[in-house]
C-alpha positions in Angstrom: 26.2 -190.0 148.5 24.3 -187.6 146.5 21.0 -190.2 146.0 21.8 -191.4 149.8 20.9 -187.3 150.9 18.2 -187.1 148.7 16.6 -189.7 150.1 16.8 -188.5 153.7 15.4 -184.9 152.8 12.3 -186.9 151.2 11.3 -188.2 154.7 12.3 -184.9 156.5 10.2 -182.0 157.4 11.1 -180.5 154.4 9.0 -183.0 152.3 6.0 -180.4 153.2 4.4 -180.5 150.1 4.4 -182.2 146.8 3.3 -181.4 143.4 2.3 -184.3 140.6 1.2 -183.1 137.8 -0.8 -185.9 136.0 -1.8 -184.2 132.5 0.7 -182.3 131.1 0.9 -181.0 127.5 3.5 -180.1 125.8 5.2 -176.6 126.1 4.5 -174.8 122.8 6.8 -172.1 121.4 3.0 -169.6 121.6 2.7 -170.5 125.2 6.3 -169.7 126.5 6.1 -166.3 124.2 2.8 -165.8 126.7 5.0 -166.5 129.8 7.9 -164.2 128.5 5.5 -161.9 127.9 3.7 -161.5 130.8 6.9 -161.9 132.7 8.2 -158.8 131.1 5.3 -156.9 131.6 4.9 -157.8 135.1 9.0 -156.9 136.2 8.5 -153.6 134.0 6.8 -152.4 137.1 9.3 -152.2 139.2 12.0 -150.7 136.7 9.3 -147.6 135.4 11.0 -145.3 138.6 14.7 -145.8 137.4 14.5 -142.9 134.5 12.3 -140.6 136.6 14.3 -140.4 140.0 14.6 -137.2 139.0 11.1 -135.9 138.2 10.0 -137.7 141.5 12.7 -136.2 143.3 11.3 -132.9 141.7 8.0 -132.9 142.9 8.2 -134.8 145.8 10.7 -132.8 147.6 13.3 -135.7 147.7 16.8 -135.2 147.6 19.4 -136.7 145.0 21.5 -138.8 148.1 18.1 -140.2 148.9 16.3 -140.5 146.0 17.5 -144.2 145.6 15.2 -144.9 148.1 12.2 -145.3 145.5 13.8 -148.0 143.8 15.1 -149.4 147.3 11.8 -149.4 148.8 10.8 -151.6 145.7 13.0 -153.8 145.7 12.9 -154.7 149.5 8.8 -155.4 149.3 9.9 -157.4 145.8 12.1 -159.8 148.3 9.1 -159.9 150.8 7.0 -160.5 148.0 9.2 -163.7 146.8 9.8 -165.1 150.6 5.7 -164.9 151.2 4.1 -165.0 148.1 6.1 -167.1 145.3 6.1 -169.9 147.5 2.3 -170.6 147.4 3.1 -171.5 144.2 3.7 -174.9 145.4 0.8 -175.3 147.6 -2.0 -173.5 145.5 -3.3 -173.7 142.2 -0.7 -171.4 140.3 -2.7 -170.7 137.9 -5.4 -168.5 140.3 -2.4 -167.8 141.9 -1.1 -165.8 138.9 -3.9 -164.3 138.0 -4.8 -163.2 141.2 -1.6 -161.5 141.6 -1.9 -159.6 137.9 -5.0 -158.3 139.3 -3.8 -156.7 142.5 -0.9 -155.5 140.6 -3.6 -153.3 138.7 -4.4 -151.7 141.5 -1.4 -150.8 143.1 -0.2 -149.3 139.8 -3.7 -147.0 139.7 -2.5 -145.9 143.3 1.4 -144.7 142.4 -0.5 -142.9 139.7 -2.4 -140.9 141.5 -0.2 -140.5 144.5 -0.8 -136.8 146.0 2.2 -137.3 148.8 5.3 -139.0 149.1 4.2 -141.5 151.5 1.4 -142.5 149.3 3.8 -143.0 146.8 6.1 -145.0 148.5 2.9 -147.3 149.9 2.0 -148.4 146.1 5.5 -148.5 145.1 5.9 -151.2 147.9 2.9 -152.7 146.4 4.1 -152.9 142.7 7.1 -154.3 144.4 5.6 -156.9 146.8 3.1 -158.1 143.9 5.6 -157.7 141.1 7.1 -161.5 142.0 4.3 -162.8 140.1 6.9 -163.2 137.1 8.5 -165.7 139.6 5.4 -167.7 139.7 5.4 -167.3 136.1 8.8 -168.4 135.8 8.7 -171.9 138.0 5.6 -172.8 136.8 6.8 -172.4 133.2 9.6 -174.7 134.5 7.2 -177.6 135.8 5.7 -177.7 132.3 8.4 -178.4 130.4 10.5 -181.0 129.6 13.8 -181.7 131.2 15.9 -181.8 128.1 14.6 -178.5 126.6 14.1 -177.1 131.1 16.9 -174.5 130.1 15.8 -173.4 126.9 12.5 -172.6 127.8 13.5 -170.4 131.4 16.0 -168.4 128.9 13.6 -167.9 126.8 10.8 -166.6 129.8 14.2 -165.0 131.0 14.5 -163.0 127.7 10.9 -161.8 128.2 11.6 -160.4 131.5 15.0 -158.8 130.1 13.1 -156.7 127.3 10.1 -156.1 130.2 12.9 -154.8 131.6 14.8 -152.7 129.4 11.4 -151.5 127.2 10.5 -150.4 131.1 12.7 -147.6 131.3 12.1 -146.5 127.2 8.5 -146.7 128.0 8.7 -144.5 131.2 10.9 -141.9 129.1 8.9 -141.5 126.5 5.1 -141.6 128.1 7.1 -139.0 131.0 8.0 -136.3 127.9 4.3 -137.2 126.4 1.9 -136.8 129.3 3.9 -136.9 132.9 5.5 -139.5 135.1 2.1 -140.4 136.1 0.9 -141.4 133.0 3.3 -144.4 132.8 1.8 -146.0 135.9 -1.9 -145.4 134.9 -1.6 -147.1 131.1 0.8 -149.7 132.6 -2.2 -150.6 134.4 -4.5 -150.8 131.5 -2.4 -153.1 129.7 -2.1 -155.2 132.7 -5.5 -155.7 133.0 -5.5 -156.8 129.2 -2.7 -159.3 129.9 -4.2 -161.0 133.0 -7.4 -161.4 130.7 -5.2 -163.3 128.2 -3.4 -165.6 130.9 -6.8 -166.6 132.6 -8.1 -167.7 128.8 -4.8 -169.4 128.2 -2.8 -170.6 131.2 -2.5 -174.5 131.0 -5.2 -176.0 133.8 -2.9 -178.5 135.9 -4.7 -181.6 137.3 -2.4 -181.9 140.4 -2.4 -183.8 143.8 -0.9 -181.7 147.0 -0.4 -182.4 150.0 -2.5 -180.0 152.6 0.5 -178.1 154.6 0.3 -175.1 157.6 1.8 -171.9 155.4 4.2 -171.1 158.0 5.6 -174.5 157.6 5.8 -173.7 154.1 8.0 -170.8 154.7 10.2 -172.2 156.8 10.9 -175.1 154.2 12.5 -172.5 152.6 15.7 -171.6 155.1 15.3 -175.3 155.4 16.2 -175.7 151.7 18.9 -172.9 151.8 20.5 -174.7 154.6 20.3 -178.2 152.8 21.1 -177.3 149.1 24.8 -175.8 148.8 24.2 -175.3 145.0 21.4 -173.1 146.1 23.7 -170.9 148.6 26.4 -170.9 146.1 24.2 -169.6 143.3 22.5 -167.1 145.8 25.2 -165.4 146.7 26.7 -165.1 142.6 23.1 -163.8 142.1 23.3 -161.4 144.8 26.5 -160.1 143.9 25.7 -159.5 139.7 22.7 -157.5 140.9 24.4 -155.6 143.3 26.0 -154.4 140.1 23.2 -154.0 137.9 21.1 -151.7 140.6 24.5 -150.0 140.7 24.5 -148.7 137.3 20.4 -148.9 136.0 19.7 -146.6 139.3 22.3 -143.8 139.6 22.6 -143.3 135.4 19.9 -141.3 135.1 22.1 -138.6 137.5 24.9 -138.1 135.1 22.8 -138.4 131.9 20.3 -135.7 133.2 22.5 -132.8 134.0 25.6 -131.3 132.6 27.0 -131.6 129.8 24.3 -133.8 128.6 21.1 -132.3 130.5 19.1 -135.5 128.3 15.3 -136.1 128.3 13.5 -138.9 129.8 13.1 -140.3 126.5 16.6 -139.9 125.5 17.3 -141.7 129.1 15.1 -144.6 128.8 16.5 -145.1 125.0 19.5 -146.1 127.0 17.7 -149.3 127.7 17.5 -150.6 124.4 21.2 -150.8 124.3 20.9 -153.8 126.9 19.4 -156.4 124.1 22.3 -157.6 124.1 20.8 -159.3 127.8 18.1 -161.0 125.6 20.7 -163.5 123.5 22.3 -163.7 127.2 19.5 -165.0 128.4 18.3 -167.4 125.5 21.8 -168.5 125.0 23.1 -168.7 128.4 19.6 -171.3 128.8 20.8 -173.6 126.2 24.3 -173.7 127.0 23.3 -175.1 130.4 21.5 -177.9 129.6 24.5 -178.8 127.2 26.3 -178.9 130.7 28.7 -175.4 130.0 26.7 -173.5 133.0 30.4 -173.1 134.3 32.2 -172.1 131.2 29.1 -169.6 130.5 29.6 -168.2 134.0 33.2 -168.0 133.7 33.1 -165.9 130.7 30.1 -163.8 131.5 32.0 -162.6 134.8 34.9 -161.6 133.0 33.2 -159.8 130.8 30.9 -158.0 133.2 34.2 -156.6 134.9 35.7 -155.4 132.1 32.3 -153.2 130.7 33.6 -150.8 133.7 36.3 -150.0 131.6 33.7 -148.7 129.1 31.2 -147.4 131.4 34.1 -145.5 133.7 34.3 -142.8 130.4 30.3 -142.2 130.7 31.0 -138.2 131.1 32.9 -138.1 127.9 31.5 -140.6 125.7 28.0 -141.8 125.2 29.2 -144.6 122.7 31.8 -145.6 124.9 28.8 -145.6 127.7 26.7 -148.1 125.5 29.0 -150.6 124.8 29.6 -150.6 128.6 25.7 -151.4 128.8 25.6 -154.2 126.5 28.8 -155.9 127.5 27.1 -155.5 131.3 23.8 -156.9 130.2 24.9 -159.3 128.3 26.8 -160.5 131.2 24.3 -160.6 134.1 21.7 -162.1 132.0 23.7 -164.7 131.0 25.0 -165.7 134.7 21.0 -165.2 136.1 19.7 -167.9 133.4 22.6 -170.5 134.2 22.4 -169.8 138.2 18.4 -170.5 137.7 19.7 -173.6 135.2 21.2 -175.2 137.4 19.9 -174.5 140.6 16.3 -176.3 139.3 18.0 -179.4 138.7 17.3 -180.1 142.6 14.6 -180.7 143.9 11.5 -180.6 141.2 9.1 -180.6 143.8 9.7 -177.6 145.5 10.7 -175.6 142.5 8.3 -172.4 143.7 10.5 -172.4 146.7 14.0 -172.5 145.2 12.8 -170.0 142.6 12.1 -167.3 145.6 14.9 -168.5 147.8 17.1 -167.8 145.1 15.4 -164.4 143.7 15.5 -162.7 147.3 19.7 -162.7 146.5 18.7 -161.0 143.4 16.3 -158.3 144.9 18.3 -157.9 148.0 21.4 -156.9 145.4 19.3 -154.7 143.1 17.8 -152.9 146.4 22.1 -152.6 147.7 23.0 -151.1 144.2 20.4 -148.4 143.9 20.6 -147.0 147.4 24.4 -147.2 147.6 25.2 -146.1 144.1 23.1 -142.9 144.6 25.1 -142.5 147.8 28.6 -142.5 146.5 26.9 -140.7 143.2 26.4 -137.7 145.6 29.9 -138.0 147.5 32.1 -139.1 145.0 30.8 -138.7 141.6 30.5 -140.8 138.8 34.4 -142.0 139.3 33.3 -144.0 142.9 30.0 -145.3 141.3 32.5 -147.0 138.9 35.0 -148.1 141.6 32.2 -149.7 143.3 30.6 -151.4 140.0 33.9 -152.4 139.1 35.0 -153.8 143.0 32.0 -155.9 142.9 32.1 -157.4 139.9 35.4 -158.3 140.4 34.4 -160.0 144.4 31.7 -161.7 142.2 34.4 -163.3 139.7 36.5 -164.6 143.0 33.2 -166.0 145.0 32.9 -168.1 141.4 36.6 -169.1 141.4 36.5 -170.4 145.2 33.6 -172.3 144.8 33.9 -173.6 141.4 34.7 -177.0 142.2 32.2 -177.0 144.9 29.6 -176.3 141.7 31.0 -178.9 139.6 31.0 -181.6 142.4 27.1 -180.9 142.9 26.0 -180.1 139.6 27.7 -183.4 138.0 29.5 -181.0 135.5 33.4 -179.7 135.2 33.1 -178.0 131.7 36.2 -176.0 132.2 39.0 -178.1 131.1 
């Protein structure tokens, strides 16, 4: 049944494109380090605001029950950025396609930098988001290039690279912020940008491809047509959407608690909480692995578990700082792991159109991200750090039923039933 659909979607309209790549050389451990790398650095971008809410909120006039609308804002133009951007990657050379992007990204990070008003802020802030998917490109094209049996391994290990982008993005902000002002973090973000895209246009593999010539809107619309075709695709958006939900939901309104009474912390002190989210990088390595063993379920099983019990840890935030990291790690841990193994197994369909799946499935995750921050800061306001845990905790725990109901549905499309 399976080969029989397959084989119909190949003749459809969906079959808008098609990617062979002809030379392809093996994936070497130095060349996936360059993809996590750049990966990182590109998704720092949009994580830099998540420690400073308050300074911006400072000297922009912004209040705390809207503040969340920085990291909102980014996150929105990071989805737009995925649904009209990531998908070239199957139509154009991704190579200029990446670099391309790096180098806009320079310049939207220049303009946050030297933002005089708030709605000049919140245009390059859009920017960094809408340009920031480049780690997307990064991420499928990494997938094209290697080999199936080692496929997993080698998006966990790109996945760890966007993890520490994404957790050395808050330090970094923290500390350059206490240095030399919030401004600062933008502006030498933006110099080692432009380092990085010189590296990636000396050392990006040159593909010698075949495509297909194809209208861009009927590009895009290959996407809804892929959501609408793949279940494993739906299934796995909605888990993604759900976990990030809950990551937005703490990463965004912490900073609130942490920077006033009794703890009143610095930025630096704020963006050291970052660190304690390593624990995301084995996530992410392991969780990549495990898949292509065939234990995506198991992995996902456990990881959700986990992720709703680290509210029991994070709930005691206002009386316990140690009690607050282990929260952080356990949470990490746990959304990393389920991110790798949704990506896992979600690129065992459809090779061709792997561009396409990647940004279908990462508008879940930046449509959750974008929920979490600008509700969490809401209840933060209302309720206090008590409903920012009720709601952390009340998602988490819808995410663990959405994987229960459709567990078998996964199993029956994936080939796998590793729970047992």
């Amino acid at each position: 049944m399976k080969k029989e659909k397959m084989n119909a979607v190949e003749h459809s309209d969906l079959e808008t494109t098609h990617l062979q790549i002809t030379t392809r050389s093996t994936m070497t451990r130095n060349m996936a380090l360059l993809f996590a790398t750049s990966s990182g650095m590109a998704v720092a971008n949009i994580y830099f605001a998540q420690p400073l809410l308050d300074s911006l909120a400072s000297e922009f006039g912004i209040s705390y029950s809207s503040i969340g609308m920085v990291i909102m804002i980014t996150q929105l133009c990071y989805a737009l950025g995925l649904l009209l951007i990531v998908p070239l990657g199957d139509l154009f050379n991704q190579r200029r396609l990446i670099v391309a992007q790096m180098l806009a990204s320079v310049l939207s990070l220049v303009l946050v930098g030297i933002a005089p008003t708030a709605n000049v802020l919140f245009i390059g802030l859009a920017a960094v988001g809408l340009l920031a998917v480049v780690t997307q490109v990064l991420v499928a094209f990494a997938a094209t290039w290697a080999a199936p049996e080692e496929r997993g391994r080698i998006v966990g290990l790109v996945q760890s690279g966007i993890v520490i982008g994404i957790l050395l993005a808050r330090t970094f902000a923290g500390v350059l912020t206490d240095l030399a002002g919030w401004r600062s973090v933008y502006l030498v973000s933006g110099v080692m940008m432009l380092i990085i895209t010189g590296v990636l246009y000396r050392y990006l593999p040159r593909a010698d491809s075949k495509r297909v010539s194809i209208s861009y809107v009927n590009l895009l619309a290959s996407m809804f047509i892929l959501f609408r075709q793949e279940r494993i695709l739906r299934i796995r958006g909605v888990l993604g959407f759900l976990i990030f939900v809950v990551f937005g939901t703490l990463w965004t309104s912490l900073v609130l608690p942490l920077s006033t009474t009794p703890y009143n912390l610095s930025h630096t002190a704020i963006g050291a909480f970052g660190l304690a989210g390593v624990a995301g990088v084995l996530g992410a390595a392991r969780a990549g692995s495990l898949a292509d063993r065939g234990l995506g379920q198991l992995t996902t099983c456990i990881a959700l578990v986990l992720l709703l019990f680290s509210w029991c840890f994070i709930f005691f935030t206002e009386y316990s700082l140690i009690l607050l990291i282990v929260g952080i790690i356990i949470l990490d841990l746990s959304v990393q792991a389920v991110h790798v193994t949704n990506q896992s197994m979600i690129f065992m369909v459809r090779p061709e159109a792997r561009s396409r799946l990647t940004a279908a499935y990462m508008i879940f995750y930046s449509l959750g991200s974008a929920l979490g921050s600008i509700v969490s800061t809401n209840i933060y306001a209302n309720a206090g750090w008590n409903g920012v845990c009720l709601f952390g905790a009340s998602i988490s725990a819808l995410a663990l039923l959405h994987w229960m109901i459709t567990y078998r549905f996964t199993a029956q499309i994936t080939g796998t039933s590793d729970l047992k």
